[in-house]
Each structure stands twice: as structure tokens, then as C-alpha cells.
C-alpha positions as CSV (number, residue, x, y, z in Angstrom):
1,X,-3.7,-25.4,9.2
2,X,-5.6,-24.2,5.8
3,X,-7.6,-22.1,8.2
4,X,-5.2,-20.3,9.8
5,X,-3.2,-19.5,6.8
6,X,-6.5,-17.9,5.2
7,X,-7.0,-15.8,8.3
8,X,-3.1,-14.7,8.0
9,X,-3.7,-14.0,4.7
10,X,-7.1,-11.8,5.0
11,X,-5.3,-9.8,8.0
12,X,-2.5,-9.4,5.3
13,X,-4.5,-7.8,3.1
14,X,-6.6,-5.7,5.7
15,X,-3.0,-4.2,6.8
16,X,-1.7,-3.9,3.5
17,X,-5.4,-1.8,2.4
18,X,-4.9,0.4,5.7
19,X,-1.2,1.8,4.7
20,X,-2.0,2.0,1.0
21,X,-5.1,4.0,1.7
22,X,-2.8,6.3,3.6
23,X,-0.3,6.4,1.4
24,X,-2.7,7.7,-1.3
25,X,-4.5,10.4,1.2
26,X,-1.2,11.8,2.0
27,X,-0.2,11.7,-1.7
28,X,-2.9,13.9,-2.6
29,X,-2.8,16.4,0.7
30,X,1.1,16.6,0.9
31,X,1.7,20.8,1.2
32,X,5.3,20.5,1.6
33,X,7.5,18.3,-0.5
34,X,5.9,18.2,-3.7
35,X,9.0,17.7,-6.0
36,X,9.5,14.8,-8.7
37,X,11.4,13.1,-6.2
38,X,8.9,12.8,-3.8
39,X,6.3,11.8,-6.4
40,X,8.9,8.6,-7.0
41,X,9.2,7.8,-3.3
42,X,5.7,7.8,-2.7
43,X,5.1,5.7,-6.6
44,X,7.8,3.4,-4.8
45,X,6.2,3.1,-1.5
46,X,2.6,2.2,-3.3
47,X,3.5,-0.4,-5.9
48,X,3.8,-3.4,-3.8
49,X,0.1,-2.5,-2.4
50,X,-0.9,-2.0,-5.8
51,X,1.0,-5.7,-6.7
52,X,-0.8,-7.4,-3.5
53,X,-3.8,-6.0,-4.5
54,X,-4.1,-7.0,-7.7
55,X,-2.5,-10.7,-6.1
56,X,0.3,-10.6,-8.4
57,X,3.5,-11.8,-6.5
């Protein structure tokens, strides 16, 4: 059981990586839509990466 919550929990993080990393390219490439508002949405959008990143719940 302690095994396959680890593996659940390292695909977790594997997914989470993926759509943050994509997040942040298409932060940095974004042509259209580069108002304040879509600076917030995209800060919204990345902190709960950030938060499972840095393991903090």
C-alpha cells in the first residue's frame, strides 16, 4: 500500500512539473494578451505548482 501511494505521488509530481513547465513557456512567449490581467491569471494558474513544488500543502 506504501508503494503504491509513492508511485501516485511521483506521477503527481511528474504531471504537476509537465503543466507548470508549460505554464511558464507560454508565460514568457504569449504575443497576444499581455495585459495585467493576464499576468494575474497566469500568477493564479502557477502558484499551486509552485506550492506542490516546494511540498507545502
Amino acid at each position: 500500500m506504501i508503494l503504491a501511494q509513492t508511485i501516485v505521488t511521483y506521477i503527481y509530481y511528474i504531471i504537476t512539473a509537465i503543466i507548470g513547465i508549460t505554464l511558464l513557456k507560454k508565460f514568457f512567449k504569449r504575443e497576444k494578451r499581455q495585459g495585467l490581467v493576464y499576468d494575474l491569471v497566469y500568477a493564479y494558474c502557477l502558484v499551486p505548482f509552485i506550492l506542490r513544488l516546494l511540498q507545502i500543502k
